[in-house]
N, C-alpha and C positions, 0 to 999 in steps of 0.2 A: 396617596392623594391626601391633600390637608383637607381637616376637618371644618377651618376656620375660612370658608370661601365667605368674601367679603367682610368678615370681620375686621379688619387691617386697622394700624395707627391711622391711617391714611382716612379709611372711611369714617372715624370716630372724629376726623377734626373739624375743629367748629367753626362754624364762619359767622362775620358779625353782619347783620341788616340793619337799615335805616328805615325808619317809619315817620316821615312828617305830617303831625295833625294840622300844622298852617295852610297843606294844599288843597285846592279847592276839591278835588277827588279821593279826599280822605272818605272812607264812612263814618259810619254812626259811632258812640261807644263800645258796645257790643257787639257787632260785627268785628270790631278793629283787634276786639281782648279775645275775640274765641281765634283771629288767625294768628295775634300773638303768641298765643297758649301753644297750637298746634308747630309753632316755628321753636319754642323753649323746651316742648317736647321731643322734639326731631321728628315727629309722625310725617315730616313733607320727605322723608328719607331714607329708601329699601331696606337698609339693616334694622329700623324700628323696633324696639323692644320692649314691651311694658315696663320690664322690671331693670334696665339701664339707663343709664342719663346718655342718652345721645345728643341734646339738644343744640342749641346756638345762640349766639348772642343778638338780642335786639337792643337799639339804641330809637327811644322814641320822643323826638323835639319837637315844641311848637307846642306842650301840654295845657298852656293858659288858653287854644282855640280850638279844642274837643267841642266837636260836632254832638250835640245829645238832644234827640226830638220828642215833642209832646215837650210836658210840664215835668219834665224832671226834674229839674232845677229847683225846684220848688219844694215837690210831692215827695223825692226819693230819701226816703234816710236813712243815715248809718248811724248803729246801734253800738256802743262801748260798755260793757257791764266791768264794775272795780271788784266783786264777788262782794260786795256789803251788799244787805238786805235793803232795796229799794234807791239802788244807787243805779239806777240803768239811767244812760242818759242818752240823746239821738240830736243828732244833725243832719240837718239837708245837703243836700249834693253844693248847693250855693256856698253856703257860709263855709262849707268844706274846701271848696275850692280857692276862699278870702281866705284862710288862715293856714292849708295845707299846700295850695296850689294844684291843678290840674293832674300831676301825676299820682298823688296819692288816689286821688280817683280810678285812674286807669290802672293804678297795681291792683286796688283792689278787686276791680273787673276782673282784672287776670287770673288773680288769684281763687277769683270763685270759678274758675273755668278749668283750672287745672284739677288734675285727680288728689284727694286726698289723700295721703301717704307718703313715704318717708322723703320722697326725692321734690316734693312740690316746694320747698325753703329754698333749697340748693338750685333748682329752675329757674324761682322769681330773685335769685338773685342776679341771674344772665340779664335781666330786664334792668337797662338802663334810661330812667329818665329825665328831662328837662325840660324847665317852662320855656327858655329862648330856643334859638336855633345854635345856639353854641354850645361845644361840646368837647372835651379833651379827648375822643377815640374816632377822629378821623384818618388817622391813619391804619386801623384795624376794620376800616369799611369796606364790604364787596358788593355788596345789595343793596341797592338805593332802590326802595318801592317795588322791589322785583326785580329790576333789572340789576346786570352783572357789570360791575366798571371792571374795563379795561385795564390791568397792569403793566406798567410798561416801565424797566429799569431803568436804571438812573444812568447805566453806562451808554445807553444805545442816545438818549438824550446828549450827551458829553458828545459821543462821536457826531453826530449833527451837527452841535454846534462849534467842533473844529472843523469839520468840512463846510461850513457857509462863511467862514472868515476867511 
């Protein structure tokens, strides 16, 4: 009997999601990066394994219309030290947003949510993001918001349209 039940190429392959922040049933910031997290991790996925990269790709557009409640916008800030002596310098989630755009915020969400350790780099780099809804990896999509699109070949479409001529 093999030793490797469910290990397979098969189970290890990675599937890409969609996450748009434009739709009106996005959540909040933090809500959005801890299911992020769990989806780059692969934890949504029986083989699970702390110490392998199982995870998958996300693709998250619409980053310039992140949902973020109370006064954060304002109050929250990140913190950049250059290692000079009294060179810390901090920016609000605002002014972060006007000069980084939406996604640098939400990596960093992500990134505080992932476990520290060797594989968290190689994770946030599955996280792909963008301010519009355009995006060159539509064709590597299965998961739009959770749900699963349908694949349907290019041949069976061909055969259709020589039987309706």
């Amino acid at each position: 009997m093999s030793q490797t039940i469910g290990r397979t190429r098969l189970a290890y392959s990675r599937v890409w999601h969609h996450v748009s922040l434009a739709s009106p049933t996005t959540p909040s910031l933090g809500r959005l990066a801890s299911r992020i997290a769990i989806l780059l991790q692969g934890k949504h996925k029986p083989i699970w394994d702390p110490s392998t990269d199982c995870g998958d790709y996300v693709v998250a557009t619409g980053c310039h219309e992140m949902l973020v409640t109370g006064k954060k916008k304002e109050q929250k800030l990140y913190y950049k030290q250059t290692t000079r002596p009294g060179a810390l310098k901090s920016l609000n989630m605002e002014s972060m947003m006007r000069k980084w755009g939406g996604g640098e915020v939400l990596k960093r969400a992500v990134r505080g949510m992932l476990p520290k350790n060797r594989l968290r780099d190689k994770r946030l780099e599955r996280l792909k993001v963008f301010e519009g809804e355009a995006h060159p990896y539509k064709t590597n999509l299965i998961k739009f918001d959770g749900r699963t699109r349908r694949i349907e070949p290019e041949v069976k479409t061909e055969i259709l349209k020589q039987n309706s001529i």
